[in-house]
C-alpha positions as CSV (number, residue, x, y, z in Angstrom):
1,X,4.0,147.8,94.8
2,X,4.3,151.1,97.3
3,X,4.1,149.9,101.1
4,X,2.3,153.0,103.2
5,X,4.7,152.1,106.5
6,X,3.5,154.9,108.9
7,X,6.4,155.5,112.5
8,X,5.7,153.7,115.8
9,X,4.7,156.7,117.3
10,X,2.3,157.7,114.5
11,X,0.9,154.7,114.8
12,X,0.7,155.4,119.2
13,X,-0.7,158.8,119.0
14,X,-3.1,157.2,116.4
15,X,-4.7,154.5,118.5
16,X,-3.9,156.0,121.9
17,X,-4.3,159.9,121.8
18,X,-1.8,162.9,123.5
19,X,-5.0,163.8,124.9
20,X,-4.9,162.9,128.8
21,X,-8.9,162.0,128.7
22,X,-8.4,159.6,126.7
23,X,-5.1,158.4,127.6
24,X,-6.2,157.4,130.9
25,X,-9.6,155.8,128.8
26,X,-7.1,153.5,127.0
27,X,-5.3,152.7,130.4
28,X,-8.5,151.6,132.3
29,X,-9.3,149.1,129.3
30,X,-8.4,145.4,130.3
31,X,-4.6,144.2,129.8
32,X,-5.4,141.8,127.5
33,X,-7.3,144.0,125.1
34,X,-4.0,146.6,125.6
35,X,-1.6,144.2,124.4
36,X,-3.7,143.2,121.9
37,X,-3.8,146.9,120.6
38,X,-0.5,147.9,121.1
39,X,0.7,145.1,118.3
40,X,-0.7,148.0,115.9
41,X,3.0,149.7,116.9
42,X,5.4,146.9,117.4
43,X,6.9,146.6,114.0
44,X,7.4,142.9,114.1
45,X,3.5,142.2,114.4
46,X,2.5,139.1,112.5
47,X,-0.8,140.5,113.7
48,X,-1.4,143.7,111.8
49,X,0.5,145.0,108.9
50,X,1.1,147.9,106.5
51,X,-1.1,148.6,103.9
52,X,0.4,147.5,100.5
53,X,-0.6,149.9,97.3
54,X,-0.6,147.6,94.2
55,X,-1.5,150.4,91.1
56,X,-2.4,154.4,91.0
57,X,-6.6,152.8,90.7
58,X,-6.3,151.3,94.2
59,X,-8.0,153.8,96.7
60,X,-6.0,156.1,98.2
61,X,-3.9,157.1,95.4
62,X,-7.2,157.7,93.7
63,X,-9.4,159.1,96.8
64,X,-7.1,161.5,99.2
65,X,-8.5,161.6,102.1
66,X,-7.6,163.3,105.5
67,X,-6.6,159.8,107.9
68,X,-9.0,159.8,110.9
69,X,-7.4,159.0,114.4
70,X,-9.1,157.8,117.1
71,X,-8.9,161.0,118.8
72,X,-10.9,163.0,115.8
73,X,-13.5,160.2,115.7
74,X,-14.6,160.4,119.2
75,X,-14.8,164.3,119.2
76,X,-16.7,163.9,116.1
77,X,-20.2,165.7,117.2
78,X,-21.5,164.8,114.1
79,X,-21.0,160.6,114.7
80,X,-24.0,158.6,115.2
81,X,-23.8,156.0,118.6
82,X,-26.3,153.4,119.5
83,X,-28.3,154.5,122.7
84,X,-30.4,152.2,124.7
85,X,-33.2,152.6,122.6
86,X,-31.6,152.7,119.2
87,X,-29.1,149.4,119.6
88,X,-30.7,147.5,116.2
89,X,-29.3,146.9,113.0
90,X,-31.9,145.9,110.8
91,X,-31.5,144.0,107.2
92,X,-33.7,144.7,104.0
93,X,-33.3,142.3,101.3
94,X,-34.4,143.5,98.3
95,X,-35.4,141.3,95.4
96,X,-34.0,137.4,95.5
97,X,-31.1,136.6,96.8
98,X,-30.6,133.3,95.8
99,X,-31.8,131.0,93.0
100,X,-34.8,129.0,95.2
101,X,-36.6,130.9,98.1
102,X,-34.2,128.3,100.4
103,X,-30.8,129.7,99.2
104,X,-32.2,133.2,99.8
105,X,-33.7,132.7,103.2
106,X,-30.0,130.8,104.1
107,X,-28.1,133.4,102.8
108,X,-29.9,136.1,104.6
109,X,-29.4,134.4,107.7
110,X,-25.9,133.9,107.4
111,X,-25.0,137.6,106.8
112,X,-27.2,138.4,109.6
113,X,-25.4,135.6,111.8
114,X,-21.8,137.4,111.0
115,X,-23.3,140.6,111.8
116,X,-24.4,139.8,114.8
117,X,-21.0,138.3,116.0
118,X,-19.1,141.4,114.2
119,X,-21.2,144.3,116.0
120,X,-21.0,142.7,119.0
121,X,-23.7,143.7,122.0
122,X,-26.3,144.9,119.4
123,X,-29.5,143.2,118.0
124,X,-29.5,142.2,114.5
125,X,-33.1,141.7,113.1
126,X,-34.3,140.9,109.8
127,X,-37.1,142.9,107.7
128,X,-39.6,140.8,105.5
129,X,-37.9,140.8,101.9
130,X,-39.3,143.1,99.5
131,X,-39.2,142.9,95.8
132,X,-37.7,146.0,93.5
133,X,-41.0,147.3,92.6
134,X,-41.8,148.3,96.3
135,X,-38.9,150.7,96.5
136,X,-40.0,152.7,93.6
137,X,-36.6,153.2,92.1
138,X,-35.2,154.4,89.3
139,X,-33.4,151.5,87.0
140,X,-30.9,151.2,83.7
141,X,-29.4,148.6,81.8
142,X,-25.6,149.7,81.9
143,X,-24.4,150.9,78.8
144,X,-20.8,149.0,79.1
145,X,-21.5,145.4,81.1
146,X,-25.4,145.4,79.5
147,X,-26.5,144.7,83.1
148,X,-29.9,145.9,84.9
149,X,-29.1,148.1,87.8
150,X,-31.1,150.4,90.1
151,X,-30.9,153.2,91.7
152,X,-28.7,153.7,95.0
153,X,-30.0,156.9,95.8
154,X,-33.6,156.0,95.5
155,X,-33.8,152.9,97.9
156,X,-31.7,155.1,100.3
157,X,-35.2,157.3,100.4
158,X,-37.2,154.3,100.8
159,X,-35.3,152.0,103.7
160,X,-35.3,156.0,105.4
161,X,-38.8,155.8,105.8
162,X,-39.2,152.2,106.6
163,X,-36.6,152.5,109.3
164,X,-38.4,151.4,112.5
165,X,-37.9,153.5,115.6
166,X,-35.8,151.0,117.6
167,X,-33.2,150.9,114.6
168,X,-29.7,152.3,115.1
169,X,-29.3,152.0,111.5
170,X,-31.2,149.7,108.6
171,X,-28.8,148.6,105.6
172,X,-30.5,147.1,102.2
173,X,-28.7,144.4,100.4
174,X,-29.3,142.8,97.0
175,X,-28.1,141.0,93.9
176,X,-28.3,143.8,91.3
177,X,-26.3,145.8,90.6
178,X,-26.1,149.8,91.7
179,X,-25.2,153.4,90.2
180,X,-25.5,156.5,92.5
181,X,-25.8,159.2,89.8
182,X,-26.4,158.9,85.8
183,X,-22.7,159.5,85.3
184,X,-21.6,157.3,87.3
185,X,-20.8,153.5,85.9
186,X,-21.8,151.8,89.5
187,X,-21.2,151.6,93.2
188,X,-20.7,148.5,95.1
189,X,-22.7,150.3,97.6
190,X,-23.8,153.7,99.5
191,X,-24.9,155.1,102.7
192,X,-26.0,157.9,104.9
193,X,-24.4,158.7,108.1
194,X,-27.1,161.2,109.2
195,X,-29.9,159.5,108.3
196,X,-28.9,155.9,109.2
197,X,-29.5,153.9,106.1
198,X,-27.2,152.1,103.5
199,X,-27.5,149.9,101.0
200,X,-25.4,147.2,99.1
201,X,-25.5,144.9,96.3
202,X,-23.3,142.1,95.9
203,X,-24.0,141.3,92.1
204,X,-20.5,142.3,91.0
205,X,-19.3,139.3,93.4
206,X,-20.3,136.3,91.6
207,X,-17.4,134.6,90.3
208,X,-18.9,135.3,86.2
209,X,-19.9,139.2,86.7
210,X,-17.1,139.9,84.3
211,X,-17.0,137.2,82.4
212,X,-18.6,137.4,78.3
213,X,-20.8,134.6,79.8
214,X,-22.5,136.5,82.6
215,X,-26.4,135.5,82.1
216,X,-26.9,138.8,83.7
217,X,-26.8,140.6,80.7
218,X,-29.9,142.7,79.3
219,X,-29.5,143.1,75.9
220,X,-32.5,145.8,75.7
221,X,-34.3,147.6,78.2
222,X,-38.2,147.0,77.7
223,X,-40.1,148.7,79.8
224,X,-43.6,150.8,79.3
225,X,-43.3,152.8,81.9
226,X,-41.2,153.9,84.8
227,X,-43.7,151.8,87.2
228,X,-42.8,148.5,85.0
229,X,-41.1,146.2,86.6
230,X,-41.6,143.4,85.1
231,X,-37.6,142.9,84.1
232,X,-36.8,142.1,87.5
233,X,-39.0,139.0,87.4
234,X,-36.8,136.1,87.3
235,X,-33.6,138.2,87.3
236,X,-30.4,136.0,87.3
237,X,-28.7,135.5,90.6
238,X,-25.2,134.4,90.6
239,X,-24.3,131.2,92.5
240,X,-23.6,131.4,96.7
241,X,-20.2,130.2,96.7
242,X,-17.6,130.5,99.5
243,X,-16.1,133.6,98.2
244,X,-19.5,135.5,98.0
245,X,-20.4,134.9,101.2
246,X,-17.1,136.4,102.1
247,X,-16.7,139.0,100.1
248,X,-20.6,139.8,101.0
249,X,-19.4,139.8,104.9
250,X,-16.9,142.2,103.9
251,X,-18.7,144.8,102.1
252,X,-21.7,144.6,104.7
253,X,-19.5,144.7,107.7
254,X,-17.4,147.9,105.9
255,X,-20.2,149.8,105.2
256,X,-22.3,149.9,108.6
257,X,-18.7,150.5,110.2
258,X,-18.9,153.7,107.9
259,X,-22.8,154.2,109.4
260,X,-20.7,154.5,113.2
261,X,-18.5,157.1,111.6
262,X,-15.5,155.3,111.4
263,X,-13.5,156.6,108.2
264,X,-11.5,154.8,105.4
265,X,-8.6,153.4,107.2
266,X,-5.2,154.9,106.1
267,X,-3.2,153.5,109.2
268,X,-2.9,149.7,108.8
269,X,-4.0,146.9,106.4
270,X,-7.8,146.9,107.9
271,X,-11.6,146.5,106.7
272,X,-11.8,150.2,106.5
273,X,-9.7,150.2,104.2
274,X,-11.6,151.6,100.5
275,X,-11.4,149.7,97.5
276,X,-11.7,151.1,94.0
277,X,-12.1,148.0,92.2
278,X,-12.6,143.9,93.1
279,X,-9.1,142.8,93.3
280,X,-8.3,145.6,95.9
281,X,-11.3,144.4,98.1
282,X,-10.3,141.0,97.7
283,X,-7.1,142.0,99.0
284,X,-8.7,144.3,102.3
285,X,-8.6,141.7,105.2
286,X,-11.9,140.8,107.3
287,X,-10.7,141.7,110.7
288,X,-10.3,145.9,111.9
289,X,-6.7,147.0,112.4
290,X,-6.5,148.3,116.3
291,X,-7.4,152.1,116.3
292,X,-10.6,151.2,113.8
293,X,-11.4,148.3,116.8
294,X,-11.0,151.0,119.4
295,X,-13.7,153.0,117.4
296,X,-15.9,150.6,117.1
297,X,-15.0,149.2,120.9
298,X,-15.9,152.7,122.2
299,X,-18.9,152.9,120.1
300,X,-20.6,149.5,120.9
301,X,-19.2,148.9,124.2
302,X,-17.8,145.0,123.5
303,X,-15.7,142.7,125.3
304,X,-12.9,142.1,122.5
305,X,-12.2,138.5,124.1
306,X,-16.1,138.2,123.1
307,X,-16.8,139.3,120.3
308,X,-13.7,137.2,118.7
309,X,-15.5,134.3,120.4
310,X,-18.7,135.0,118.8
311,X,-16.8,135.4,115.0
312,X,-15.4,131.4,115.8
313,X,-18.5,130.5,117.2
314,X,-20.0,131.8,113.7
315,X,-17.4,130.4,111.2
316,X,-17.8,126.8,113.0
317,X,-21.4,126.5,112.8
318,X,-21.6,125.3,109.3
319,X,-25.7,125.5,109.4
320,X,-27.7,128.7,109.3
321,X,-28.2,128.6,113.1
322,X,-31.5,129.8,113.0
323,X,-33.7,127.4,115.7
324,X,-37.1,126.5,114.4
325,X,-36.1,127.0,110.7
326,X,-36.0,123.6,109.3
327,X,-39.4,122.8,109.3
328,X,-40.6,125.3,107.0
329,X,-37.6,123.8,105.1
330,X,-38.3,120.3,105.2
331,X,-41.1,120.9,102.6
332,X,-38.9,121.9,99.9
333,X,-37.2,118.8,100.8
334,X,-33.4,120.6,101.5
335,X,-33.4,120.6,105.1
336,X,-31.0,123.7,106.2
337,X,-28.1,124.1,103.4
338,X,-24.5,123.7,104.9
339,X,-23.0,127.4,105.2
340,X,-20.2,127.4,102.9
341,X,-17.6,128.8,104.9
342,X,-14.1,127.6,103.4
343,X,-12.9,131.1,102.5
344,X,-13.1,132.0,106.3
345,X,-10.5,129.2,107.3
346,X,-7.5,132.3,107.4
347,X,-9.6,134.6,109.2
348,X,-10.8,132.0,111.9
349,X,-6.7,130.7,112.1
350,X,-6.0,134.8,112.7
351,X,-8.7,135.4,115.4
352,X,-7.4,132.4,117.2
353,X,-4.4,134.1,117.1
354,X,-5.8,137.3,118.9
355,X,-7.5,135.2,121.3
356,X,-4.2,134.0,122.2
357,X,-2.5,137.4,123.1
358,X,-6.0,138.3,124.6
359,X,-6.4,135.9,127.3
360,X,-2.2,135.2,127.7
């Protein structure tokens, strides 16, 4: 295991800047949120640690990448910001999410809910679900797992012209899988900055994707034409565990942060962080490391001391909190499905942490 362990003052100039602008930017943010940041350089932070390399596959052995500091991402005059007509995220869903129309519908809401609480001071609105066939894509069964995937590059194309003019960004999400190119195995997701658009499948985080027994599997591709898709009728959906929903979060959370121009994170153990493969996501904590909260902070605009509120508020409301759903509910006879939150028990436990240095 190789521990990236980057100097106090790297870290400093990182977060804070030599540039007197933004020096005196950082000074006139609240104490609270200062100390909170400044634990990026105190080496005895139980806060926020180094980033731990566990094989040469794990990203940035594999990927090299220039490190972005907060000083290159706000001079970058390419980065997209939310204005105050732009200040939307929307969500596509594309094809089922979950096994009943319920599960889906819950699901949705839930991502939506964490979104809401992790972007901070910006509207979070869901789009009418769509099934594959809408988006036109192009779609494969994968030579090696003998899974049907679709085309990442070809729902980017359609959420780009379905993005409605209030949207800051729109992000697709679905439970098949992806590849970007033909030579390309798969992606657990894509996105472009300059357009605003992204999308994401979470297929590959069921807890059988790998497994000899995934029912996922399509042993031959029948299909007419390119406009048949019939396949995706009835697909299989892996199970909405705990860890899905987490790992979901994750992905979903990562990938818009990538839409507000914030890089791959080289600096701490962070969200930012890229992951080449499942156990190295897995291993990428939920919460930002300080210089990628500063980005997203001067992006957004948030109160730190509320948005971590928000986060709790989430985790503790086991139901979808979605006023006026259950009715519609009632007549599949479910009610609202508990929200499965028992993987976010360290994450909530850390926030409260925060909280405490925050408001000390």
């Amino acid at each position: 295991m190789q521990i990236i362990q980057h100097s106090e003052q790297t870290l400093k100039t990182a977060l804070i800047s030599k540039n007197p602008v933004l020096v005196s930017q950082y000074e006139k943010l609240d104490a609270g949120e200062q100390r909170l940041m400044n634990e990026a350089f105190q080496p005895a932070s139980d806060l926020f640690g180094p980033i731990t390399l566990h094989s040469p596959s794990d990203w940035i052995t594999s990927h090299p990448e220039a490190p972005q500091d907060f000083e290159q991402f706000f001079s970058d005059p390419y980065r997209k910001t939310p204005s105050p007509d732009k200040r939307s995220i929307y969500i596509q869903s594309i094809g089922s999410l979950g096994n009943t129309r319920l599960i889906s519908e819950e699901y949705i809401k839930w991502l939506t809910g964490y979104c809401k609480a992790y972007f901070y001071g910006l509207r979070v609105k869901l789009l009418e679900p769509v099934p594959v066939s809408a988006t036109r894509c192009s779609f494969r069964v994968n030579e090696n797992t003998q899974n049907l995937q679709i085309h990442a590059g070809d729902i980017l194309k359609f959420l780009k012209k379905k993005k409605p003019e209030d949207a800051f960004c729109i992000v697709g999400i679905t439970m098949i899988d992806l590849y970007p190119r033909d030579s390309w195995n798969f992606v657990f997701g894509q996105a472009s900055l300059t357009d605003g658009v992204g999308i994401f499948s979470f297929a590959r985080y069921g807890s059988d994707f790998y497994s000899m027994r995934y029912e996922g599997k399509v042993k031959k591709l029948k299909k007419t034409s390119s406009s048949d898709y019939s396949i995706f009728n009835n697909y299989y959906i892996p199970e909405i565990t705990s860890v899905l929903l987490l790992r979901s979060c994750k992905t979903l959370t990562h990938e818009i942060g990538h839409i507000f121009g914030l890089r791959h994170c080289q600096w701490l153990a962070c969200l930012m962080q890229g992951s080449n493969h499942l156990e190295e996501a897995d291993r990428r904590p939920l919460n930002l490391c300080p210089i990628c909260l500063r980005k997203l902070q001067c992006a957004i605009g948030f109160s730190i001391v509320e948005r971590y509120k928000a986060l709790v508020r989430w985790i503790d409301d086991e139901s979808s909190g979605t006023p006026g759903a259950t009715p519609e509910h009632s007549r599949e006879g479910n009610g609202n499905l508990p929200k499965p939150v028992e993987a976010f028990k360290e994450w909530k436990e850390w926030i409260i942490k925060c909280l405490a240095v925050l408001q000390k």
